[in-house]
C-alpha positions in Angstrom: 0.0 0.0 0.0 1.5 3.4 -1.2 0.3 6.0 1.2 -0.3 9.4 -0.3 -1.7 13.2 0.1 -3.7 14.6 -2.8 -4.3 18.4 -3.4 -5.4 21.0 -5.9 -4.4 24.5 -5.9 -6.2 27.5 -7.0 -4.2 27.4 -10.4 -5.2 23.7 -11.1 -2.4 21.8 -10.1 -3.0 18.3 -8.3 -0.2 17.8 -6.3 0.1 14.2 -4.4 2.6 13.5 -1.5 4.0 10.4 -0.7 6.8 10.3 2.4 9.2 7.8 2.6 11.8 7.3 5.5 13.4 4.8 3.9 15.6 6.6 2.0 17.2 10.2 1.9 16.4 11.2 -1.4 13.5 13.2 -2.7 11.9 13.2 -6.2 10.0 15.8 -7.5 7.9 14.4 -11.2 5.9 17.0 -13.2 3.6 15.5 -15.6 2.6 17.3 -18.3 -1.3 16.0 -19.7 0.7 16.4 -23.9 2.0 13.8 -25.9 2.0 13.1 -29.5 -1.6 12.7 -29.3 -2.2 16.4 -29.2 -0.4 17.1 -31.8 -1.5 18.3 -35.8 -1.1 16.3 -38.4 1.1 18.7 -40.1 2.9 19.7 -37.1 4.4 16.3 -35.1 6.9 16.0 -33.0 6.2 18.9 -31.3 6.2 17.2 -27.6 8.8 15.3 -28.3 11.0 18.7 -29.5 9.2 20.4 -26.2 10.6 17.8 -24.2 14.2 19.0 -25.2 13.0 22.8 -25.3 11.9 22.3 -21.4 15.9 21.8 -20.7 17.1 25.2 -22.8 16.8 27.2 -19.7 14.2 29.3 -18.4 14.6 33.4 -16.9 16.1 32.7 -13.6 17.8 29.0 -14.3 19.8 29.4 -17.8 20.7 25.8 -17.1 18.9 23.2 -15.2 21.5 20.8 -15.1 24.1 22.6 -13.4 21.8 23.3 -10.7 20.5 19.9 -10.3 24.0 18.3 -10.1 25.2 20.9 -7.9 22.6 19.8 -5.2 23.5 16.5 -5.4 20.9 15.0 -8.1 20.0 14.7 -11.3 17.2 14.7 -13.7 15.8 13.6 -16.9 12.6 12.9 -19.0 10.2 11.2 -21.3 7.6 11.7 -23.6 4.7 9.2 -25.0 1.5 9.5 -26.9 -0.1 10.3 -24.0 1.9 12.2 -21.3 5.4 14.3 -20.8 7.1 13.5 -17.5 10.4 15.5 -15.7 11.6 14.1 -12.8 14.5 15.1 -10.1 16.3 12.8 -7.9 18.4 14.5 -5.2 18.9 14.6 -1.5 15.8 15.2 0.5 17.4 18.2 1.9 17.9 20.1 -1.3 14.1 19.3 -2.6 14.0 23.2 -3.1 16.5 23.2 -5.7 13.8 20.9 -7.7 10.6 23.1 -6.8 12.3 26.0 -8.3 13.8 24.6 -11.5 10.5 23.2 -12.5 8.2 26.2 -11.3 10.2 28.3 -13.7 10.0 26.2 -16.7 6.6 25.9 -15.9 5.5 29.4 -16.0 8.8 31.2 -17.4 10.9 29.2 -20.1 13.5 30.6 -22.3 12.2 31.2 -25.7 15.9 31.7 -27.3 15.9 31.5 -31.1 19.2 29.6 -30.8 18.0 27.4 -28.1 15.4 26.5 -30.3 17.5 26.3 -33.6 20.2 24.0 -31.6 16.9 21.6 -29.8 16.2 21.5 -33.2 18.6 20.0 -34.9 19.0 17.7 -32.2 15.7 16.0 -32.6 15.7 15.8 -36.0 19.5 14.3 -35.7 17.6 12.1 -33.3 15.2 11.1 -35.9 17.3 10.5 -38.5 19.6 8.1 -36.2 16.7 5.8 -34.6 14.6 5.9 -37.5 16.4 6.3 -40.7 19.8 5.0 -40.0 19.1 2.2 -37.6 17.4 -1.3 -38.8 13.8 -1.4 -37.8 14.1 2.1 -36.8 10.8 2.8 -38.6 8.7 0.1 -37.3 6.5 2.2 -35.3 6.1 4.3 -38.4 4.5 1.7 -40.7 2.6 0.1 -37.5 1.1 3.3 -36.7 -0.2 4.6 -40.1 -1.4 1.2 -40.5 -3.3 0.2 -37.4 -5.1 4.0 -37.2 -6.5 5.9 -40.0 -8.2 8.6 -38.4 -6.7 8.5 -34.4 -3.6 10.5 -33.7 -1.9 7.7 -32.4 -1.0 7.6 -36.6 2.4 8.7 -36.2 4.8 8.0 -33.4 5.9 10.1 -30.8 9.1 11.4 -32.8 7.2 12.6 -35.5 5.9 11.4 -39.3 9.1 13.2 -40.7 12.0 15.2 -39.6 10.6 18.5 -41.5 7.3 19.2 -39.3 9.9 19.9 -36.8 12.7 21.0 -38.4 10.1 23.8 -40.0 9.1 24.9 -36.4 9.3 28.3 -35.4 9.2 30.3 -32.8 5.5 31.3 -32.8 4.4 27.7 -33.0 6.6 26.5 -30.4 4.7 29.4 -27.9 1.3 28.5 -29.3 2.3 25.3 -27.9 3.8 25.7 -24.6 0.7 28.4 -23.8 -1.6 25.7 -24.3 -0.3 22.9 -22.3 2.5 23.7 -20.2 0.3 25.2 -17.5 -0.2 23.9 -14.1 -3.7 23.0 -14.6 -2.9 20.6 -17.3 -0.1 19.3 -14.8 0.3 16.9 -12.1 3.1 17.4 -9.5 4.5 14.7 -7.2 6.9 14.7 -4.5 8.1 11.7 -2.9 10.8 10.5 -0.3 12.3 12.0 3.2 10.0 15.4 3.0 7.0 15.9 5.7 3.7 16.3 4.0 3.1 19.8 5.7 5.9 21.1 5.3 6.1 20.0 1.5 3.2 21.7 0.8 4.0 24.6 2.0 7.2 24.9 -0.3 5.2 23.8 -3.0 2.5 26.4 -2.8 5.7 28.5 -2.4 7.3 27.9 -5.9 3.9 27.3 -7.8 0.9 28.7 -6.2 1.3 32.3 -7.9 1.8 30.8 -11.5 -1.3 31.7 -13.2 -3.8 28.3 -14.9 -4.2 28.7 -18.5 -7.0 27.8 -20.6 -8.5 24.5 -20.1 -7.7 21.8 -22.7 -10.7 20.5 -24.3 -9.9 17.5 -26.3 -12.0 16.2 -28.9 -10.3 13.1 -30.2 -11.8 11.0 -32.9 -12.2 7.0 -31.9 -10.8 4.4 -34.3 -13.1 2.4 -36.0 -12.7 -0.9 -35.8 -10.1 -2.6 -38.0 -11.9 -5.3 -40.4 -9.6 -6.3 -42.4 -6.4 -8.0 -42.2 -3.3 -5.8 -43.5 0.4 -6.6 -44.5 3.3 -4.5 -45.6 6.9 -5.8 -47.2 10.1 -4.2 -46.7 12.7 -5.1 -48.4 15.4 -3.4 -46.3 18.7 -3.1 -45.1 18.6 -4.8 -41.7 20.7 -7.7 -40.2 18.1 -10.2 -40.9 14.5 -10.7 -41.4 12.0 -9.7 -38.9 8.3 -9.6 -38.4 5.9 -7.6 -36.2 2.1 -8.2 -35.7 0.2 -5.2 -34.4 -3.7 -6.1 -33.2 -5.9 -3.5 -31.6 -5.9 -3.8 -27.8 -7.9 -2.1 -24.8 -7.7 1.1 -23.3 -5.2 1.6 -20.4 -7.9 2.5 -18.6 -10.1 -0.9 -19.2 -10.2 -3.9 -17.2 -9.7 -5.9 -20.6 -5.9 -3.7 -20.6 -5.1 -6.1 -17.5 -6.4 -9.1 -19.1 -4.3 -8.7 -22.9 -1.4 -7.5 -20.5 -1.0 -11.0 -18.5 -2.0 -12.6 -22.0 1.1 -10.8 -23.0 3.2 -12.3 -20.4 1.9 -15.9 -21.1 2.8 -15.2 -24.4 6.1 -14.0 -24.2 8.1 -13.3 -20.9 10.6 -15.3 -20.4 11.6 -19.5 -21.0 8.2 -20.9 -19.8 5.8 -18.8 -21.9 4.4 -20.2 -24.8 5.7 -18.9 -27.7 9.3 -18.6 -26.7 9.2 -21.9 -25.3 7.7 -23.7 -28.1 8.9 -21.7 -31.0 12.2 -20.7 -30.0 13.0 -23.2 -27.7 11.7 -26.1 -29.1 11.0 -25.7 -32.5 14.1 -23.4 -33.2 12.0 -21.5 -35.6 12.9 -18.1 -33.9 16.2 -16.5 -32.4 14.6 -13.6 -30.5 10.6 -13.3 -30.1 8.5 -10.5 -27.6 5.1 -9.7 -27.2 3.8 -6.1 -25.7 1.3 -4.1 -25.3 1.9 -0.2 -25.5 0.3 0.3 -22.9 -1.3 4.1 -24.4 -4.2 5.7 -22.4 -6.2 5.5 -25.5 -6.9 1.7 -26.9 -3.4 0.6 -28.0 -1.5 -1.9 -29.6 -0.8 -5.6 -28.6 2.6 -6.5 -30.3 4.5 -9.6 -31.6 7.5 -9.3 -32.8 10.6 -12.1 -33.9 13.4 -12.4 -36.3 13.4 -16.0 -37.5 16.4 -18.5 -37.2 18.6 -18.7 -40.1 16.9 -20.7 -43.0 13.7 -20.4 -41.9 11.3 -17.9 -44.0 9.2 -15.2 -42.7 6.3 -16.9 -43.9 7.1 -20.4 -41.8 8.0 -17.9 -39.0 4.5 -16.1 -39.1 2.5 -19.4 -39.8 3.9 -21.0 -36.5 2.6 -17.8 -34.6 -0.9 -18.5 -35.9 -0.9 -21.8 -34.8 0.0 -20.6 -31.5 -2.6 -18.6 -31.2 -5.2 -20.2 -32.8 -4.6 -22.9 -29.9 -5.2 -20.6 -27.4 -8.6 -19.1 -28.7 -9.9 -22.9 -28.9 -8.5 -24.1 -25.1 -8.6 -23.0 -21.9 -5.4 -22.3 -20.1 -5.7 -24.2 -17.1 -5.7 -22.2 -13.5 -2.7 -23.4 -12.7 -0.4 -21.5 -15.2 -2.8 -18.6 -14.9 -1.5 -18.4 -11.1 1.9 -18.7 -12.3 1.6 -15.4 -14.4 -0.8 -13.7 -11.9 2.3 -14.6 -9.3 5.2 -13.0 -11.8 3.0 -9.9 -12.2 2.8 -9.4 -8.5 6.1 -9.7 -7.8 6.7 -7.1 -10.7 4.4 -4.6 -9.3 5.8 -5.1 -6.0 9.5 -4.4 -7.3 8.3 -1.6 -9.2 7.1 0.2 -5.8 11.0 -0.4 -4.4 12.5 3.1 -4.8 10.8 6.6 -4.3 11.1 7.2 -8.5 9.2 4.8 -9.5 6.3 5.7 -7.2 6.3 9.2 -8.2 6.2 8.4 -11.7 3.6 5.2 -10.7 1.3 8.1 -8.8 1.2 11.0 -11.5 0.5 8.5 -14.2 -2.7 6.8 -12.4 -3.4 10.5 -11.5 -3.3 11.2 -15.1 -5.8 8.3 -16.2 -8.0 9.8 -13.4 -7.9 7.3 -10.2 -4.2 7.8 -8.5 -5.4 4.7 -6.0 -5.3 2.4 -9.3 -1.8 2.3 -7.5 -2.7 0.0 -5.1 -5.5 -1.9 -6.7 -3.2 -3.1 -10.2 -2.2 -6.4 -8.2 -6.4 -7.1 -7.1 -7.0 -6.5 -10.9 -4.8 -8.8 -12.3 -5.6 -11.6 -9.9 -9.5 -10.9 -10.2 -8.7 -12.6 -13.9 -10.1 -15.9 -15.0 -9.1 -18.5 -17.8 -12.8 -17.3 -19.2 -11.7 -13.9 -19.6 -8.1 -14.8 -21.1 -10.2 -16.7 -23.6 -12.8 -14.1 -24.2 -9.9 -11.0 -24.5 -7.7 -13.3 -26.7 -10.8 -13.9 -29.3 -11.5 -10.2 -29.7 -8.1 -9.0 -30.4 -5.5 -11.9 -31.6 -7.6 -11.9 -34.9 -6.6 -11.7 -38.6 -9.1 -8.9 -39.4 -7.5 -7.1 -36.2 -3.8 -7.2 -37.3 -1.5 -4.8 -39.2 1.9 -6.6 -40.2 4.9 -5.9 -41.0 7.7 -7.9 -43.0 11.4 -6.5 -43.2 13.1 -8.9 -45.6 17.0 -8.6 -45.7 18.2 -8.1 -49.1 19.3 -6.5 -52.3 16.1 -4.1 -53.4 16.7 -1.7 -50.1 14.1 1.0 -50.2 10.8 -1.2 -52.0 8.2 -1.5 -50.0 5.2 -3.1 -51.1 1.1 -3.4 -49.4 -0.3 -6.6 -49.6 -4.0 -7.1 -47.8 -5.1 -10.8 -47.5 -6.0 -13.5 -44.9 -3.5 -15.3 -43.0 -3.7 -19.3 -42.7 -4.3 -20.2 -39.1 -3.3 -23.8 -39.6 
């Protein structure tokens, strides 16, 4: 049980308190209610470029690193469809130092036309090496343009292409941080050696006179359902082959998320799960095989992904998966290994909780999807599940007419790609 104060202030922003003796660190963890998701179609990117911009400096910090380190800590970030998180690590003592750093790039960041020209050209440096130069680096950009048509989960957090950002200027970059980058579109948490009164008090300090900005309203359109099963080719430069299936999945904020996410680890974690032991371990059909899900607050994605072992085709490769699953839609899995899996996911919640970080981070996320005390209810959840309900989630999703694949063949036509829609054999 994660014990924690929650409270609003005039301006909007939730602030939850969690204290922790155990250590003698403090984190401080803004999250930011923007992620690729609120972006225009013309103009992605934009909170993964903000996500750099947040570090140029600000009026009265020029540099938030030096700072940080100088009290002992450090700090970093992230950014996802759905969210943008900061955090600060650092001794409990100097938890000032963090309240300040992130009040003022909350209400007074440096808009520098070189800060912005260098963040820039760092992002789209950043695209160019993940996505362009590395093999399977554009995965997620086939996946999403394939699974959503209308939903802005279309193009991945980095971007659809380098030139929405690299075309960025200084009055769309405001535009943006106005909008968003208020505190009433913001969740603050502060976690570790800190008294909750006396937290509070410094927080309402640094943030309480920053003025709320207009609310966000967000209007986003719902993907249809996916009907029909879809398949792309790449014929690439990569290592070897690979494959990734990508069926619709839940909402992060459904029951049926819980379900496909043990599904997942049945699936896929480690030597005893199905398809890694049968098809990699017994069948030696695969050298590396995953399943995920991506976990966005919006309905996601449930992913497989392998690279087959040498001499065996993609096709052989996918056909084995199919089987797989197939199985599973048509048979129970018994209680027993459903305990097994409900017993892993425990323990992995529990180790999740071990440091102050991770339950900052853990408490403005559930904040953020609009229950915090999902916190301490995920491991109920999960072993609330049946093998009914593994059954009955498994049948909607891990469907032919609910997948998008993708093929990256090794070989001498780099650059072809080629879209293919037909039905799968399941046998």
């Amino acid at each position: 049980m994660i014990a924690y104060s929650k409270h609003t202030l005039p301006n909007g922003l939730v602030v939850l308190i969690h204290e922790d003796d155990s250590t003698p660190m403090a984190v401080v963890n803004v999250l930011y209610h923007v992620g690729a998701r609120d972006e225009s179609p013309d103009k992605t990117g934009f909170a993964h470029l903000f996500e750099h911009l947040m570090f140029g400096g600000s009026k009265n910090a020029p540099d938030f690193d030096d700072p940080i380190q100088m009290a002992g800590g450090e700090n970093n970030a992230f950014t996802n469809n759905d969210i943008t998180n900061f955090y600060n690590v650092l001794p409990a003592d100097n938890l000032e130092t963090a309240l300040w750093l992130e009040s003022d790039r909350m209400h007074l960041l440096n808009f520098d036309q070189k800060v912005l020209d260098v963040q820039k050209k760092v992002v789209v440096e950043e695209f160019n090496e993940s996505c362009l130069n590395q093999p399977y680096g554009d995965v997620w950009h086939h996946i999403s343009e394939m699974a959503y048509k209308v939903h802005p989960y279309r193009w991945p957090t980095i971007g659809k292409v380098p030139e929405h950002v690299a075309r960025a200027n200084m009055d769309d970059v405001k535009d943006f941080y106005q909008r968003f980058y208020k505190p009433n579109n913001a969740v603050l948490v502060v976690a570790g050696n800190i008294k909750t009164a006396e937290t509070l008090a410094l927080v309402e300090k640094w943030f309480g006179d920053i003025p709320a900005g207009e609310p966000v309203s967000r209007q986003l359109p719902s993907e249809p359902a996916q009907v029909r099963f879809e398949k792309r080719i790449n014929h690439a430069n990569v290592p070897v082959d690979a494959l990734y299936l990508a069926f619709h999945a839940p909402s992060r904020e459904a029951f049926d998320f819980y379900v496909a996410d043990l599904l997942s680890d049945m699936l896929c974690n480690g030597a005893s799960s199905r398809l890694y032991s049968e098809l990699l371990k017994k069948q030696q059909l695969f050298s590396q095989i995953d399943c995920y899900l991506s976990g966005s607050v919006d309905p996601g994605l449930f992913v497989i992904e392998g690279k087959p072992s040498a001499g065996v085709t993609l096709e052989r490769a996918e056909e084995a998966i199919w089987k797989e699953l197939d199985y599973l839609l048509n048979h129970l899995v018994s209680e027993e290994e459903l305990q097994k899996w409900k017993n892993k996911m425990e323990s992995t919640i529990i180790f999740s909780e071990g440091n102050a970080l991770n339950k900052a981070m853990n408490l403005a996320f559930f904040e953020a999807l609009g229950d915090v005390d999902l916190i301490n209810r995920e491991a109920e959840l999960y072993q609330k599940i049946t093998p009914e309900d593994i059954q009955r989630v498994a049948r909607q999703i891990l469907t032919p007419e609910n997948c998008s694949e993708v093929y990256y063949k090794a070989d001498e036509r780099y650059g072809v790609t080629s879209l293919v829609q037909e039905t799968p054999s399941l046998v």
